[in-house]
NUMITOR-707822 format. One record per residue: x, y, z of N, C-alpha, C in turn; residue in three letters. Coordinates in steps of 0.05 Angstrom, whole numbers, padded with zeros to 5 digits, always signed. Example, Ala and Ser with C-alpha at 12.3 -4.5 7.8 and 13.67 -1.06 7.14 Angstrom:
2
+00264-00114+00156+00246-00090+00156+00264-00066+00156ALA;+00257-00045+00142+00273-00021+00143+00258+00001+00157SER;
END
This chain:
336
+01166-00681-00147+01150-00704-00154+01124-00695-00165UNK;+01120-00710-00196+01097-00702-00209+01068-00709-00184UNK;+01047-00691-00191+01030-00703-00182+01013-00716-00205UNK;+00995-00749-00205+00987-00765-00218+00963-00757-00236UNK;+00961-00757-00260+00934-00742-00270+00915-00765-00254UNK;+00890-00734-00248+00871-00751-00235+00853-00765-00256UNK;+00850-00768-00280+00841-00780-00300+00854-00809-00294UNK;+00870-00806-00309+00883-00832-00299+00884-00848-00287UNK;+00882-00842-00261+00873-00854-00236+00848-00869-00235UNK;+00828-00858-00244+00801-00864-00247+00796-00886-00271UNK;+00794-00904-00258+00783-00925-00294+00761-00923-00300UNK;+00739-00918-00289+00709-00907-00293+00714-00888-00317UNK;+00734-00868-00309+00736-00841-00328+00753-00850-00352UNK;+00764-00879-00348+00789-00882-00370+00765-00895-00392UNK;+00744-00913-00379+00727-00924-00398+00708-00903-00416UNK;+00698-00881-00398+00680-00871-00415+00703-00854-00436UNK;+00719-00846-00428+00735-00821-00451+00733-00842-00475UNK;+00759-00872-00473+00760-00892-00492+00725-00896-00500UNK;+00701-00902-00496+00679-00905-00509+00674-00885-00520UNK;+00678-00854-00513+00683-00829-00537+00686-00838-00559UNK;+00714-00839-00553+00731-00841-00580+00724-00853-00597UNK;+00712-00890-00588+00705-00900-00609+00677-00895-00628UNK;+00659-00870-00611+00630-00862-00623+00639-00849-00640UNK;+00656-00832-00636+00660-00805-00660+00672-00819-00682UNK;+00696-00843-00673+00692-00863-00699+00678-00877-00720UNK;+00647-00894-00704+00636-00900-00711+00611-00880-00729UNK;+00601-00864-00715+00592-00852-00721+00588-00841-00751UNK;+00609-00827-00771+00615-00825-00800+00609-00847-00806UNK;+00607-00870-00793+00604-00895-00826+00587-00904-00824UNK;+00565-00892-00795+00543-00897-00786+00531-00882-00813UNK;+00538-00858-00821+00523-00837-00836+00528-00841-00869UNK;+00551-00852-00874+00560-00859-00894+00551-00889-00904UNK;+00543-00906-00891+00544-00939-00893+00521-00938-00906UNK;+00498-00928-00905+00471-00930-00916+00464-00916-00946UNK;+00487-00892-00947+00490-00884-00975+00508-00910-00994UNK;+00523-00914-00983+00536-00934-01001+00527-00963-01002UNK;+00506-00969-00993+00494-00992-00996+00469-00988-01015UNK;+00456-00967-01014+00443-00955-01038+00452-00954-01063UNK;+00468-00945-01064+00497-00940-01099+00491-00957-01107UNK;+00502-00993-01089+00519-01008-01098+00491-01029-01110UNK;+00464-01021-01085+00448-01044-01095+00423-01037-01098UNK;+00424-01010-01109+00396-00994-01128+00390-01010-01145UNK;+00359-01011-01159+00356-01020-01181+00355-01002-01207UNK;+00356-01016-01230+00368-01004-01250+00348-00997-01264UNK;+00348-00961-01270+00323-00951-01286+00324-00966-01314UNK;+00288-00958-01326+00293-00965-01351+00310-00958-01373UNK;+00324-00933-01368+00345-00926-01392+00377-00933-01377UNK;+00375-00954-01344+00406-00953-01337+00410-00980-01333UNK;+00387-01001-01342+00387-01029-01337+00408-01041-01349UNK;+00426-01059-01338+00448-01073-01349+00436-01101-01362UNK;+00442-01096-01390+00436-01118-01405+00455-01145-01401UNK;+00447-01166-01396+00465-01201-01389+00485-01200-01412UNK;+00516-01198-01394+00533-01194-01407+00538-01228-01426UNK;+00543-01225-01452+00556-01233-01469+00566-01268-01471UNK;+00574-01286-01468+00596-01298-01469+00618-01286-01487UNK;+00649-01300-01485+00667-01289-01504+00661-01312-01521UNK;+00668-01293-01540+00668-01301-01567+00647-01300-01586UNK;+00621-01289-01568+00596-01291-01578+00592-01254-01593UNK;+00579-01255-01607+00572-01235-01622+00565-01215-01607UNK;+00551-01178-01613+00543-01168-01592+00514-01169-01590UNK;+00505-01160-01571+00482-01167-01555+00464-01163-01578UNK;+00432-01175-01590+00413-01164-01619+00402-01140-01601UNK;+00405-01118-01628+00386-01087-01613+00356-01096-01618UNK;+00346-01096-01593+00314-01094-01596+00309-01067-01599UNK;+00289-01071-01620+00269-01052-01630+00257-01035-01612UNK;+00251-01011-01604+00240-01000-01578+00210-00998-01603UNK;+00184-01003-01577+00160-01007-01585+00155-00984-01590UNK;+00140-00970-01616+00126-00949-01623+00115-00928-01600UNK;+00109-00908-01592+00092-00895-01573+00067-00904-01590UNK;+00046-00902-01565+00017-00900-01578+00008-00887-01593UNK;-00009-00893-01610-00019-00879-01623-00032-00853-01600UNK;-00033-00834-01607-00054-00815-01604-00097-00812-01607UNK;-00109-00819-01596-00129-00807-01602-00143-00791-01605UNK;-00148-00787-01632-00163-00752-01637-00200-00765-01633UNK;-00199-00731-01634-00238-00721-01632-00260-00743-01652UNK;-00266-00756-01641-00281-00773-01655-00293-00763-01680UNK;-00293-00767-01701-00313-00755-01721-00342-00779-01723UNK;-00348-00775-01759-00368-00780-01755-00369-00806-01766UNK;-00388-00828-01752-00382-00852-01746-00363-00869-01730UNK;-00344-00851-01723-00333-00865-01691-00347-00856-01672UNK;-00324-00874-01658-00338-00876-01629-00320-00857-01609UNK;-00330-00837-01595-00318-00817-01582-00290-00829-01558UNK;-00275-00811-01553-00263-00827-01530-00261-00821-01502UNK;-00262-00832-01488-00278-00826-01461-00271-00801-01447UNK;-00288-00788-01440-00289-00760-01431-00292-00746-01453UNK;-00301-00749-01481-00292-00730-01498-00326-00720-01501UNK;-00341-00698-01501-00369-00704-01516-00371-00710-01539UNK;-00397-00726-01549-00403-00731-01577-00409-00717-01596UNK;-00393-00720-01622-00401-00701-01645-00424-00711-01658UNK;-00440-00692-01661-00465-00701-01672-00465-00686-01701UNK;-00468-00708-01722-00458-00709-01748-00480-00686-01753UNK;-00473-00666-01774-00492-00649-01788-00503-00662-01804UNK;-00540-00655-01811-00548-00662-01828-00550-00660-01859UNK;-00543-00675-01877-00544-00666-01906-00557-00650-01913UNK;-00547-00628-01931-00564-00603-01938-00589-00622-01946UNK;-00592-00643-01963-00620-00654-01971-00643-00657-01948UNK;-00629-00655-01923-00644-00676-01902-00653-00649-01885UNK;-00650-00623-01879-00650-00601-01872-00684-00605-01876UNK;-00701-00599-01853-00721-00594-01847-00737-00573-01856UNK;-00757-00577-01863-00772-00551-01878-00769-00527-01865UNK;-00774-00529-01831-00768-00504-01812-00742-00488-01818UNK;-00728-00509-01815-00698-00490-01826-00693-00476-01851UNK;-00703-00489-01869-00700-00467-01903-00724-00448-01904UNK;-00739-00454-01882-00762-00426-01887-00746-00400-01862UNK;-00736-00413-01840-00716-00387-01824-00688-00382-01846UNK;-00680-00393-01856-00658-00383-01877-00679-00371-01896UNK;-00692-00367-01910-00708-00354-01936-00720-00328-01921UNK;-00713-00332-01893-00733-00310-01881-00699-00290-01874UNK;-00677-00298-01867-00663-00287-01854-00664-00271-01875UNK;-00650-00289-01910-00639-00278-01932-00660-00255-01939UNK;-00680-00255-01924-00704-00233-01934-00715-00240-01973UNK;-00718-00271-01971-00731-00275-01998-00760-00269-01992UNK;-00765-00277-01971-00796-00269-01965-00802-00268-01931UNK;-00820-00250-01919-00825-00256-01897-00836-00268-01887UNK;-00868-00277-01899-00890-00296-01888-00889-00317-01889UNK;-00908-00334-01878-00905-00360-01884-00934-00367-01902UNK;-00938-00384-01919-00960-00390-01929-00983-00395-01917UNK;-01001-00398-01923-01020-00412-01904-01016-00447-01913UNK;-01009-00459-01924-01001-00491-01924-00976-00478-01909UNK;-00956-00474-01904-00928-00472-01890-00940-00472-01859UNK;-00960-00456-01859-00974-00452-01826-00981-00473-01830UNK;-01002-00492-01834-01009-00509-01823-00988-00536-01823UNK;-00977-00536-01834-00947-00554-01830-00941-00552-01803UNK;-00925-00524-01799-00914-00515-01777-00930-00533-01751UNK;-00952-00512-01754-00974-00524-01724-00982-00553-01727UNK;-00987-00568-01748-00987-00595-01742-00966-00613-01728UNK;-00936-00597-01730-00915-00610-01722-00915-00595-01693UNK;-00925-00576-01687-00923-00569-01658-00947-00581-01642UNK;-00961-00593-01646-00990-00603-01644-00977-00636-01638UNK;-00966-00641-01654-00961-00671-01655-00940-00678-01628UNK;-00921-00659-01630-00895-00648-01601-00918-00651-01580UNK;-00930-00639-01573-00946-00624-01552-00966-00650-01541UNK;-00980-00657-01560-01000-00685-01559-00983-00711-01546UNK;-00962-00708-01554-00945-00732-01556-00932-00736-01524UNK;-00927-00716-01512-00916-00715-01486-00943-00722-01469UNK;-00969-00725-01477-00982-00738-01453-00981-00765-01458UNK;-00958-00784-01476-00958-00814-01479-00933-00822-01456UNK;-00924-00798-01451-00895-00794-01446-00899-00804-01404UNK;-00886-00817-01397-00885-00828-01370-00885-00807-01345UNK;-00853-00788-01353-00840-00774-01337-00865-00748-01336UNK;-00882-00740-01355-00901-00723-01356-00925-00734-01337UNK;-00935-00771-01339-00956-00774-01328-00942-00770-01294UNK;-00925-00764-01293-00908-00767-01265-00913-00732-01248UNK;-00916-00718-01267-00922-00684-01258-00950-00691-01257UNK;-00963-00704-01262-00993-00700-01251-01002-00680-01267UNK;-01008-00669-01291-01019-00641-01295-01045-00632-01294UNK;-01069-00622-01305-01097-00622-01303-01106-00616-01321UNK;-01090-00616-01336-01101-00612-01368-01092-00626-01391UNK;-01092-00632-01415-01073-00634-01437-01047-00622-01432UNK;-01022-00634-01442-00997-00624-01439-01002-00596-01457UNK;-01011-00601-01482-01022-00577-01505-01032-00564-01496UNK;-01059-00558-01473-01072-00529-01464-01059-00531-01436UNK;-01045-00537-01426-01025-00538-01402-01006-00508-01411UNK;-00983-00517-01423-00954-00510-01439-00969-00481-01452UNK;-00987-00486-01468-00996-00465-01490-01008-00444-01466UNK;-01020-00453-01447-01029-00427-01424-01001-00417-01411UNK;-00985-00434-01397-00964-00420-01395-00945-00404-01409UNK;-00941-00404-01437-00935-00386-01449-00959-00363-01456UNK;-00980-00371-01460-00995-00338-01453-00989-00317-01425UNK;-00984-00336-01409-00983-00322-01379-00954-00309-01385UNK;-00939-00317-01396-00906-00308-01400-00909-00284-01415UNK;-00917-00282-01431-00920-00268-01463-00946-00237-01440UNK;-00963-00245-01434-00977-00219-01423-00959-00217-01391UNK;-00942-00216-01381-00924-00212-01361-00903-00215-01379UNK;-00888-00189-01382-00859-00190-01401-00837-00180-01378UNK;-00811-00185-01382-00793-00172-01362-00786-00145-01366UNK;-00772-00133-01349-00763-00099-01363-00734-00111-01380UNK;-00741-00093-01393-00721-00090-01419-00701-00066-01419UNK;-00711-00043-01416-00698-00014-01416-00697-00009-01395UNK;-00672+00007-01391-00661+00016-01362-00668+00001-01340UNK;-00659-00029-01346-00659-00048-01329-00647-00036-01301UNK;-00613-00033-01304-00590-00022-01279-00594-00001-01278UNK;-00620+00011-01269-00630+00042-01262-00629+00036-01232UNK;-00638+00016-01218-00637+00004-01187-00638-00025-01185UNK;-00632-00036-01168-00624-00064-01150-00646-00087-01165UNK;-00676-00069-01146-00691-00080-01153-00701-00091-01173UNK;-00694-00074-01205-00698-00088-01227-00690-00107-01232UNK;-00661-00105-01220-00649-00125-01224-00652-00153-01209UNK;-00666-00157-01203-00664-00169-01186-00691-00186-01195UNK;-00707-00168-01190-00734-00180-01213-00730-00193-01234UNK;-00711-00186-01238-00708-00201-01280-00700-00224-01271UNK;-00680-00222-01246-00670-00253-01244-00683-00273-01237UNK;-00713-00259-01230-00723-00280-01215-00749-00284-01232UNK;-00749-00266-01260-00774-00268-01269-00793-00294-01282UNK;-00781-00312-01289-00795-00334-01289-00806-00355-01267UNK;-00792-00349-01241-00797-00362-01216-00823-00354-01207UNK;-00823-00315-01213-00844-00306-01204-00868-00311-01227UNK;-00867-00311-01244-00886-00315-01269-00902-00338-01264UNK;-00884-00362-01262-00901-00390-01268-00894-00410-01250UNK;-00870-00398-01229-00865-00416-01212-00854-00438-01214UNK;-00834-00449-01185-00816-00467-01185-00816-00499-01203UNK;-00844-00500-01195-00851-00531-01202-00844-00520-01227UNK;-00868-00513-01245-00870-00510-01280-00838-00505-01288UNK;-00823-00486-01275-00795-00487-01289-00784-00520-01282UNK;-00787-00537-01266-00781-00560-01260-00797-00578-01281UNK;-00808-00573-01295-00828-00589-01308-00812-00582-01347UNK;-00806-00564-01346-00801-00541-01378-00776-00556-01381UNK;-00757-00548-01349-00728-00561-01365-00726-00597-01361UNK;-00740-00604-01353-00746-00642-01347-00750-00640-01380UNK;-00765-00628-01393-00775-00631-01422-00757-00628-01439UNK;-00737-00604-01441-00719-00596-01456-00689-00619-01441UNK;-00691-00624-01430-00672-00648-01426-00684-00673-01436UNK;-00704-00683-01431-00715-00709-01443-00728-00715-01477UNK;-00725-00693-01481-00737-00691-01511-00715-00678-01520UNK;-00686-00664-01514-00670-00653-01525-00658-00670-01557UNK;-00674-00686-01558-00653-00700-01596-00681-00682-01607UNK;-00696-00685-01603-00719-00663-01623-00718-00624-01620UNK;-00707-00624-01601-00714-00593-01588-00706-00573-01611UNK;-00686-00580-01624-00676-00559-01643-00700-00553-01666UNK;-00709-00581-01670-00738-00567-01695-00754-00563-01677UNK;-00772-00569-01654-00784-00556-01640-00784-00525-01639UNK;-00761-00516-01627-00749-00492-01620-00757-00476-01651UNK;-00748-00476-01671-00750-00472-01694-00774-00468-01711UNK;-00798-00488-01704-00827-00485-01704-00844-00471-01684UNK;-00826-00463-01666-00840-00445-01644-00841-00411-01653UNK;-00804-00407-01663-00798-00387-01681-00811-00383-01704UNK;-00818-00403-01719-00843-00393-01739-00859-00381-01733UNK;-00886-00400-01721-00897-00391-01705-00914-00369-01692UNK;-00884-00356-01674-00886-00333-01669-00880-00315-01681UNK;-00868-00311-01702-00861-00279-01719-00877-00280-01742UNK;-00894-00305-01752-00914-00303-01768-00942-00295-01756UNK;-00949-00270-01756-00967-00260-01751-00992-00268-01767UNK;-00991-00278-01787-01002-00291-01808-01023-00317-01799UNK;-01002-00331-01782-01013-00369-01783-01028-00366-01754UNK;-01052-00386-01762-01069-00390-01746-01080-00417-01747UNK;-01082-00433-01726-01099-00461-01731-01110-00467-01710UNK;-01136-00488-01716-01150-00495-01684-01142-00514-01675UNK;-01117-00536-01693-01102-00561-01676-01079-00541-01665UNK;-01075-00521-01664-01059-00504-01645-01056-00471-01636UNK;-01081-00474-01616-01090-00447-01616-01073-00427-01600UNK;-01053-00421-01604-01024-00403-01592-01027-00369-01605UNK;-01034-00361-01602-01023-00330-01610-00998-00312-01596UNK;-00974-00313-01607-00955-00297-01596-00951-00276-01615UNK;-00954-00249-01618-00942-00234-01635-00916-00227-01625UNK;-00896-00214-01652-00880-00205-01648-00862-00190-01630UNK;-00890-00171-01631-00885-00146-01613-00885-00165-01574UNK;-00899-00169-01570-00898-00199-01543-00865-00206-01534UNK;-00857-00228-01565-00830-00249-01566-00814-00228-01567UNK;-00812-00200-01581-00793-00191-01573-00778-00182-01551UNK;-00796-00171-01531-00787-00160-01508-00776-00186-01488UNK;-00783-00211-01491-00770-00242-01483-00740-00235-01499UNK;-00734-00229-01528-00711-00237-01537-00687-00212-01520UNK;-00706-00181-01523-00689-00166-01517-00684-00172-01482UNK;-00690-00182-01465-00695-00186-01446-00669-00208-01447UNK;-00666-00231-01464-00642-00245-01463-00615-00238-01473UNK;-00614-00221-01489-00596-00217-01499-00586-00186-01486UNK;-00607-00170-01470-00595-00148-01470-00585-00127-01432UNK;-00601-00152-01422-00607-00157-01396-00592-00169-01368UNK;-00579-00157-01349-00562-00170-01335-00585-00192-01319UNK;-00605-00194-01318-00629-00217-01309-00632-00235-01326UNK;-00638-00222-01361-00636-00250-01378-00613-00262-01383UNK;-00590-00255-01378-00564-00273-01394-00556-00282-01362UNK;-00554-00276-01345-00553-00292-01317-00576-00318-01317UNK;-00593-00323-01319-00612-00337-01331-00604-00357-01344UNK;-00592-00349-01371-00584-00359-01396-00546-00375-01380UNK;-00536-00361-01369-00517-00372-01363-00513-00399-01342UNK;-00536-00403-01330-00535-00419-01308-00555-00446-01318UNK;-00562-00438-01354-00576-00473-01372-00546-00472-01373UNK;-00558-00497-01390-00540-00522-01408-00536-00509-01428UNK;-00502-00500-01439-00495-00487-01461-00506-00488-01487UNK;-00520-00518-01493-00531-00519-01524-00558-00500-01523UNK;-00570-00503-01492-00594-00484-01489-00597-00450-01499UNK;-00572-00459-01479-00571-00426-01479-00561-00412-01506UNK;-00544-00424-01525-00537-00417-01552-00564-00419-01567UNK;-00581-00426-01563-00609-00433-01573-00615-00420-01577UNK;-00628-00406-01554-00644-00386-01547-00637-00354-01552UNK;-00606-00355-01554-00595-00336-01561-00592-00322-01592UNK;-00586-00351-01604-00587-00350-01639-00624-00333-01647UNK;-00648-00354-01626-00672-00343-01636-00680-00314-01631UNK;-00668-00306-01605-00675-00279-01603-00654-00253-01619UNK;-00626-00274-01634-00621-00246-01660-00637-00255-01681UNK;-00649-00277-01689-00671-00275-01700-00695-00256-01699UNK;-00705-00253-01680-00722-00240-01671-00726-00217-01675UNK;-00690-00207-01662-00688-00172-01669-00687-00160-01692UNK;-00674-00184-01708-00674-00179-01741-00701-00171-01750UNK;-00719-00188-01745-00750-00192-01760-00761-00157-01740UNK;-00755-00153-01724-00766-00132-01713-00760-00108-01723UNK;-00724-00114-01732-00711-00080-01748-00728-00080-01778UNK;-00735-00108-01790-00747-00105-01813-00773-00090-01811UNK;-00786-00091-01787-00809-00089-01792-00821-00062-01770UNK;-00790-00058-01766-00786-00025-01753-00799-00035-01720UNK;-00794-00052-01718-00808-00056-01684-00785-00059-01662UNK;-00764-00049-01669-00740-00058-01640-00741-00027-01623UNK;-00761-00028-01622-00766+00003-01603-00747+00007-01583UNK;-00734-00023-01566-00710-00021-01547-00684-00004-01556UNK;-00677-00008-01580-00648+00001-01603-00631-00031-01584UNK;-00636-00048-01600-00619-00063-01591-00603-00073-01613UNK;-00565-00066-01602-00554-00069-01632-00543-00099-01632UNK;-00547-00105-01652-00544-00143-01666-00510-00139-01679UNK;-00503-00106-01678-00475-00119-01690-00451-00117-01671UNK;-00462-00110-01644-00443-00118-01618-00451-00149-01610UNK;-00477-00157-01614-00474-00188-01599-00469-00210-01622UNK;-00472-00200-01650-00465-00220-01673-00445-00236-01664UNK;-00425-00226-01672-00389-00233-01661-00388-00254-01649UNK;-00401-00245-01614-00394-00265-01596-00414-00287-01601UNK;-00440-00290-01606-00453-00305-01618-00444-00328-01639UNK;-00439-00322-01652-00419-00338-01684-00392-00346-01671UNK;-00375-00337-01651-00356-00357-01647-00365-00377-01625UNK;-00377-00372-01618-00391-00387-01587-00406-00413-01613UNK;-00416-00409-01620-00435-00435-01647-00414-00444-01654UNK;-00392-00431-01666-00368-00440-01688-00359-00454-01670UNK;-00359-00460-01633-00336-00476-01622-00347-00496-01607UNK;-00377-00498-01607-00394-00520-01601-00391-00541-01623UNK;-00391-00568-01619-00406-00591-01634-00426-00609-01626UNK;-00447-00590-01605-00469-00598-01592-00499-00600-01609UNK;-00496-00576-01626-00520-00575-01647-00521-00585-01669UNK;-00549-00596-01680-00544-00613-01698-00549-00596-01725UNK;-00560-00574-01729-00563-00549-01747-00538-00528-01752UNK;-00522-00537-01732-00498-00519-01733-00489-00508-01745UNK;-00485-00518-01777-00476-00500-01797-00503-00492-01814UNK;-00518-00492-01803-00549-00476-01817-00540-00454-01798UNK;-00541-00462-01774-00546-00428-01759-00515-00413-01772UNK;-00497-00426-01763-00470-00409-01786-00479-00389-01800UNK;-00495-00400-01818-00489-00392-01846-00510-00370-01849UNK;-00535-00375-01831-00556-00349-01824-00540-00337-01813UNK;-00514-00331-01788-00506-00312-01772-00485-00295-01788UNK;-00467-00307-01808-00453-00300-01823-00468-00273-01848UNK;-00491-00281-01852-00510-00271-01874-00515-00242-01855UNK;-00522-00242-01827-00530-00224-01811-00505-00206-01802UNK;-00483-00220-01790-00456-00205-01792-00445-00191-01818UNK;-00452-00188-01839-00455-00177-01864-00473-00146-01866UNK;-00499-00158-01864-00517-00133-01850-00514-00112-01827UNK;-00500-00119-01809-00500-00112-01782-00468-00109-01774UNK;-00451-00100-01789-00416-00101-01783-00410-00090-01765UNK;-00395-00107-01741-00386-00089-01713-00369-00065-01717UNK;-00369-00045-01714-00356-00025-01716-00329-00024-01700UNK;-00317-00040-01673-00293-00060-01663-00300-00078-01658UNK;-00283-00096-01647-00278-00121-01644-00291-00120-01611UNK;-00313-00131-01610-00328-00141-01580-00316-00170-01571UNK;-00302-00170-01550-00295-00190-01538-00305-00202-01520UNK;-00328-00201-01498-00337-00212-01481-00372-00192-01483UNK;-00394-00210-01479-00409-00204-01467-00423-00169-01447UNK;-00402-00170-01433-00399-00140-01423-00398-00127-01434UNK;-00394-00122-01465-00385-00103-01473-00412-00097-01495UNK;-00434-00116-01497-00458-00114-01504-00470-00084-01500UNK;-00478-00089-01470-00501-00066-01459-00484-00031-01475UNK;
END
């Protein structure tokens, strides 16, 4: 006589086995049921949408036209209107409209002549006189409080610059030089006044370029003198400022931490500078103009910040002529 399976016996045990069975059933269509209700009732991308079928007998569906892509917007030129985020091109001025400053620094690059007249001087300084006068009408100036005329203000601080010059030669001999250069205008004339110089060159920046330009007169005309603007910078002074920017891990750290149109500025004036110095045998540093030409001229060529832009071109091009890199300088570093 068999003995009875004890399963069997037990209906407690007969229910849970049968509730097994039916999970491991359920279960797959538990896993499967949710994919196929997705398939069946996704919605239809734009290239898988089912177009409203037909009646019979009716023609086939009309092909609509798919809408053009957008147009594209390019770089604003001149007389549009830029497009957002893009900066503004600032139209060059007609060779007619080119400022006297500018064809006397081209006549001076081309070496037609070096001086400036004495009417050319007093031009010059009347228009730096008029700049200078003009900023004590100016709000953001009555706001620095100064104690003087903005004119014998500005004009002492560049004397104080000009008899305190930075090192120039064997700057990276130790730390310390370096370190000085970086800080040499902080230490010169202090926090405020540099807070005061670039408030100026930002708020007057639609004029700065002929400013800048009449300053460069100016100073390499050893010649011009006037009592509506009593400034004396010689050469020998502005140079050791240019070689100091261009040749200096203190001046181009400096230069790198303005506003790019600045710093291209200042950069174009001091190969100016070195030029007028090789002419006149004064670059006692040896500082060569045909390793920083190069980078100079494509750095201008890829701005549309300046409004002289193809004036300075066409002086840097004239000097890259004179001054031919002997290889191809690719960065900065490769200056010193």
């Amino acid at each position: 006589m068999t003995r009875p399976d004890k399963d069997s016996q037990d209906p407690v045990r007969r229910r849970k086995k049968t509730a097994r069975r039916w999970f491991l059933f359920l279960l797959p269509l538990l896993i499967i049921a949710p994919g196929l209700l997705w398939m069946l009732y996704k919605p239809a991308g734009p290239s898988t949408r089912l177009q409203p079928a037909t009646e019979p007998g009716a023609g086939p569906a009309p092909h609509v036209q798919p809408s053009p892509p957008a147009e594209k917007k390019t770089a604003a030129g001149p007389g549009k209107q830029p497009t957002p985020g893009q900066p503004a091109v600032r139209k060059p001025p007609d060779r007619e409209t080119i400022p006297d400053s500018q064809q006397e620094i081209q006549a001076s690059v081309e070496q037609v002549r070096n001086q400036l007249t004495p009417r050319e001087c007093g031009a010059v300084a009347d228009r730096l006189h008029t700049f200078f006068t003009g900023l004590d009408n100016k709000e953001y100036i009555r706001e620095f409080r100064l104690d003087r005329p903005a004119q014998e203000y500005f004009l002492a601080l560049g004397a104080k610059l000009l008899d305190n010059p930075p090192v120039v030669a064997r700057e990276s001999d130790d730390l310390y030089t370096i370190l000085t250069n970086m800080a040499h205008f902080f230490r010169i004339i202090g926090s405020r006044n540099i807070v005061i110089m670039k408030t100026i060159m930002h708020r007057e920046r639609a004029g700065m370029e002929d400013v800048l330009a009449d300053l460069y007169l100016w100073s390499v005309n050893n010649t011009c003198h006037s009592d509506i603007f009593p400034f004396a910078a010689s050469l020998e002074k502005v140079y050791e400022y240019a070689g100091f920017f261009l040749n200096t891990l203190g001046g181009r750290s400096y230069l790198f931490r303005r506003e790019s149109g600045t710093r291209l500025l200042v950069n174009y004036y001091s190969v100016l500078v070195i030029d007028r110095a090789n002419r006149e045998g004064g670059n006692r540093h040896g500082i060569d103009l045909a390793r920083i030409l190069p980078l100079l001229t494509r750095e201008i060529e890829a701005t549309n910040q300046l409004i002289y832009r193809e004036t300075y071109l066409d002086n840097l091009y004239d000097l890259m002529e004179k001054y031919p890199a002997p290889e191809p300088v690719q960065d900065w570093q490769q200056v010193e």
